[in-house]
N, C-alpha and C positions, 0 to 999 in steps of 0.2 A: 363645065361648072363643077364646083368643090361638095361635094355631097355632105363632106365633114361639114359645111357652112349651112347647106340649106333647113335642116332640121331648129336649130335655135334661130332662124331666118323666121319661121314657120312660126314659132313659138311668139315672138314680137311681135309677127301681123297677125295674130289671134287676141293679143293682151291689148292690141292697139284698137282691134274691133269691139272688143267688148268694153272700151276704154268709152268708145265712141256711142255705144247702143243708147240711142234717145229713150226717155222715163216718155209714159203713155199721158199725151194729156189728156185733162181733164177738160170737158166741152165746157165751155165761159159764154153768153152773154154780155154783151158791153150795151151801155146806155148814156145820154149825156142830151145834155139840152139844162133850158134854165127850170126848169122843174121837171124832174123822171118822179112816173108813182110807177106801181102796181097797186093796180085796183084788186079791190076785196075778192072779187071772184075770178082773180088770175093767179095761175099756178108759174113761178120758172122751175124749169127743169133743169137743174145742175148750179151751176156760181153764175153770181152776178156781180159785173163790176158796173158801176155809174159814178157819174161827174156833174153836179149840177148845183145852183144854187140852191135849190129844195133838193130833197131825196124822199118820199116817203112810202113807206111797205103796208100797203093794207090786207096784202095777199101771202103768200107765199113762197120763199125760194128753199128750195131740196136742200143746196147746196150750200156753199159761203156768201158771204157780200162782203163785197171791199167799197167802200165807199171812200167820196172826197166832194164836199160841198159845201154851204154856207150852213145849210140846217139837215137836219137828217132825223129821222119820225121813223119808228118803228111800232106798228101798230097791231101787223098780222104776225108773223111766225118765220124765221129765218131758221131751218133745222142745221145748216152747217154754223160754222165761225163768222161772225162778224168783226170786220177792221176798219176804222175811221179815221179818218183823216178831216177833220168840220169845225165849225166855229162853234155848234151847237149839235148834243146828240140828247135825242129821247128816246127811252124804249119803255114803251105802254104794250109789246107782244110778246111772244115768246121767243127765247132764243135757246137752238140746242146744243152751242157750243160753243166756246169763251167770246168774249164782248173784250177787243183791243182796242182803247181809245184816246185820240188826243183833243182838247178840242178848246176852246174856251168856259162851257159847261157840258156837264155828263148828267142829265138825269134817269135812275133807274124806277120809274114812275110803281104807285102803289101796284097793280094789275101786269107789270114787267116781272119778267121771269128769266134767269140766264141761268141755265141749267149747269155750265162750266164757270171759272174764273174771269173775274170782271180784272183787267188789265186797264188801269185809268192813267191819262196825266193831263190835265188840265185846272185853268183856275178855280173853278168850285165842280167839286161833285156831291152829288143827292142822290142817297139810295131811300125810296120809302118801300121800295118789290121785295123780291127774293133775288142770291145770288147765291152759287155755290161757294164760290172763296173767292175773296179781292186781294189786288193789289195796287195801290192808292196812290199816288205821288201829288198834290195838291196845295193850293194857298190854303181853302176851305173845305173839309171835310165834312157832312151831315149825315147823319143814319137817323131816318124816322121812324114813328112811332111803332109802323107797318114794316119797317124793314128787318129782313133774315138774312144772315151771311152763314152760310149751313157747317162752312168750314173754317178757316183764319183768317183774321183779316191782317194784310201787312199794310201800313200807311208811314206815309212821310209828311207831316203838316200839322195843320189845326185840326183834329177831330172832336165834333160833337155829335153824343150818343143820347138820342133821346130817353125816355121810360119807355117801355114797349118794346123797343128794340132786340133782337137776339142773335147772338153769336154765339156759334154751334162751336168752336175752336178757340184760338188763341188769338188775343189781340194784341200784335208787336210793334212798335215804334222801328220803323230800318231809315235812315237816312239816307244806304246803298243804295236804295231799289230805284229803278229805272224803267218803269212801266208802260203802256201806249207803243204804237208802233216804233220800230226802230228805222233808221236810215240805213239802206240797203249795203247791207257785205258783198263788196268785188273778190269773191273767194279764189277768182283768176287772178287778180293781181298782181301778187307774190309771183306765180308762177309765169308770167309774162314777164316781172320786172326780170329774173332770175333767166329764162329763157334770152332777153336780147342783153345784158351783160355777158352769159356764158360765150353768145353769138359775136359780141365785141372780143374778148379775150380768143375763142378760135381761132378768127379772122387772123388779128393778131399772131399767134400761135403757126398759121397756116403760111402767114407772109413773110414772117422774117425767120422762120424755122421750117421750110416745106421739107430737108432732107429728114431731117430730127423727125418731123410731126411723121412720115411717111415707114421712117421704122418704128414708132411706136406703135402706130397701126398696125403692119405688119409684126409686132410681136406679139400684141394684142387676141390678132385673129392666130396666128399660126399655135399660139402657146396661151389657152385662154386659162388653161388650170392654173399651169407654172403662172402666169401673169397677175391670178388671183390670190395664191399663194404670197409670192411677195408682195402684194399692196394686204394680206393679211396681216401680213409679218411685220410691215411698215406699220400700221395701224395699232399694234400692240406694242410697238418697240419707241413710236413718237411718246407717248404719256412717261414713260420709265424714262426715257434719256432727260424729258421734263424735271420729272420731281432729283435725279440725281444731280443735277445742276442745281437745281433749286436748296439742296442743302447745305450748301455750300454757298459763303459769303460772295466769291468771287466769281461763283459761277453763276450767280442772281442777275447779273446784266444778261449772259449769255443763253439764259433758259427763256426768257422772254423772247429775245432774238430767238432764238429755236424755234418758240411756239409762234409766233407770227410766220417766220420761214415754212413750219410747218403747214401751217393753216394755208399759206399760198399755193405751196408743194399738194395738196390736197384736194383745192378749187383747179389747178391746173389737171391733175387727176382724172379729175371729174368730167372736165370741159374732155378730153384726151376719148375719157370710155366712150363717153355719146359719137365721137367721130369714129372708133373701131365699130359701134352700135352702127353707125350709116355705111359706113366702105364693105362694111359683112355685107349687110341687105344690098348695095349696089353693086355686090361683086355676082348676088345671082341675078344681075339683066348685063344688059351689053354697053351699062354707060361704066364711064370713067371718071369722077370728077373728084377732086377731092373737096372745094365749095360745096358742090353739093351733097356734098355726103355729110358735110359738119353738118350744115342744116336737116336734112333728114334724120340724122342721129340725135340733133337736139330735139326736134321736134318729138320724134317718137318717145324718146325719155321722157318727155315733158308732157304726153299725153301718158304714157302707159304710169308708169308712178300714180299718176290720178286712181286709179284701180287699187282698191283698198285691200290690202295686206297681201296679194300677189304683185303690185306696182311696188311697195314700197321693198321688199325681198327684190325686185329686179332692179330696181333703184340702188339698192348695195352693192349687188353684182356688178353692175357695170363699172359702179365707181371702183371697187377693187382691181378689176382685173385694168381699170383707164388708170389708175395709180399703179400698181405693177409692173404696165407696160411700160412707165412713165420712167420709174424709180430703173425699174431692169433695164434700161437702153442707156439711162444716165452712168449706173455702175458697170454696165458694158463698153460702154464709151473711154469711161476710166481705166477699167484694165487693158483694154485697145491701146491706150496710149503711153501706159505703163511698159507694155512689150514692144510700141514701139510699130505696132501694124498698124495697113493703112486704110484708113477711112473704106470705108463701104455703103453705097445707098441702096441695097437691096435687104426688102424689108421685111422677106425670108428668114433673113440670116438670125440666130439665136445668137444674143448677146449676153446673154447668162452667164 
């Protein structure tokens, strides 16, 4: 085994664990049926989620409620967040922390109390309680005679403010605001969609170029400073060759071409680093593969980058020294054939 390799080996399957370490959940309650109470003299211990045509709280929850049902009553005390999802929401209890709601009505009844920001979006909302600050998006807006908003109110709609009424802050017209639960962010996404294009372009890269692909690996791992170096130097050197074309009439076709070539030159780079990223790690076991090494290197890239501000630092790295090795096997190749020498597939060799 290469000792020179096993240390930043080390380094990956540490970034990749800590990439991986699951957040502690939080114990949940689930409920459902065509009507879930808690009765007055019940306590839940932590969050509650329920699904029902009725929902109503005469007791207690420690924790949050997520709700989603036809009608939803809050009557006793919710000390976390409440979030709804319902055709109708009342709250005649306490709540200790924001009320997110969509629904067809929101009432925050006289004796309702939200200690945090009222997040609304439905056809008519009524506040006659207290609220720390809202944020309103609505056809009908009502603040009664009894009602307190302790902080700003933001609203989008018809607002009527009774006599009585008080607002502790600023009351802003936002047309922006987008308030009530949101539709869930696949914050994977992105990095799935990017993980099986990289994995197509490999493949690619692997099939019709296995000698190519095989020393840039090999320059990759052998010369990862040198490798880094030049995908530096390329990196600073693509924007200048840009803008010096660029001032120039004639060279205005050719600067676009550049920077498209480059941007290609760069994605290929990248796809390059994650496979020296795999063939390192599968150079300390006793496989061989080079399939399996694009996937391993994609993969780990793809999780460790997730790792905030040590991921996205080894996220540069790779891609520098996977351009480097890329750019320095292409210009190795060139003066190879400049002199006239012949081809070599061992991925040893410094082509520098």
């Amino acid at each position: 085994m290469n000792r020179s390799r096993s240390a930043p080996a080390a380094v990956l399957a540490l970034l990749v664990v800590l990439a991986l370490l699951p957040g502690v959940a939080v114990a949940q309650e689930t409920r459902s049926g065509d009507t879930v109470v808690v009765s007055a003299d019940e306590t839940v211990g932590g969050d509650l989620a329920a699904a029902g045509g009725t929902v109503i709280v005469r007791g207690t929850v420690t924790g949050d409620l997520t709700v989603a049902g036809g009608n939803v009553i809050i009557e006793g005390e919710v000390q976390g967040n409440v979030e709804a999802f319902s055709g109708n929401v009342r709250i005649a209890g306490d709540v200790g922390g924001d009320v997110t709601a969509a629904g067809g009505n929101v009432v925050i009844a006289e004796n309702g109390t939200v200690s945090g920001t009222l997040e609304a979006a439905a056809g008519s909302v009524t506040v006659d309680g207290t609220v720390g600050a809202a944020e309103i998006a609505s056809g009908s807006i009502t603040l009664g005679s009894t009602a307190v908003v302790q902080s700003d109110l933001r609203y989008d709609g018809e607002l009527t403010v009774a006599e009585g009424a008080t607002i502790g802050g600023e009351t802003i017209r936002d047309a922006s605001i987008a308030p009530g639960p949101q539709p869930p962010r696949f914050a994977w996404a992105g990095t799935v969609y990017g993980f099986l294009t990289n994995l197509l372009l490999g493949a690619l890269l692997l099939a019709l170029l296995p000698s190519f692909s095989a020393r840039v690996a090999g320059y990759g791992l052998n010369n990862p400073f040198r490798a880094g170096g030049f995908g530096l130097a390329t990196l600073l050197i693509a924007p200048v060759l840009f803008v010096l074309l660029l001032v120039t009439i004639v060279g205005i076709p050719l600067a676009f071409v550049w920077l498209f070539l480059f941007l290609f030159l760069a994605w290929v780079g990248s796809v390059y680093g994650a496979y020296v990223v795999g063939e390192g790690l599968l150079s300390l076991t006793e496989i061989a593969n080079r399939w399996l090494a694009l996937v391993v290197g994609l993969v780990v890239v793809a999780l460790v980058t997730q790792v905030p501000i040590a991921g996205g630092l080894f996220g540069l790295l790779v891609f520098l020294v996977g351009l480097g090795a890329f750019v320095g096997v292409l210009v190795g190749g060139y003066r190879r054939r400049r002199r006239g020498g012949a081809a070599t597939d061992d991925p040893s060799v410094d082509f520098s």
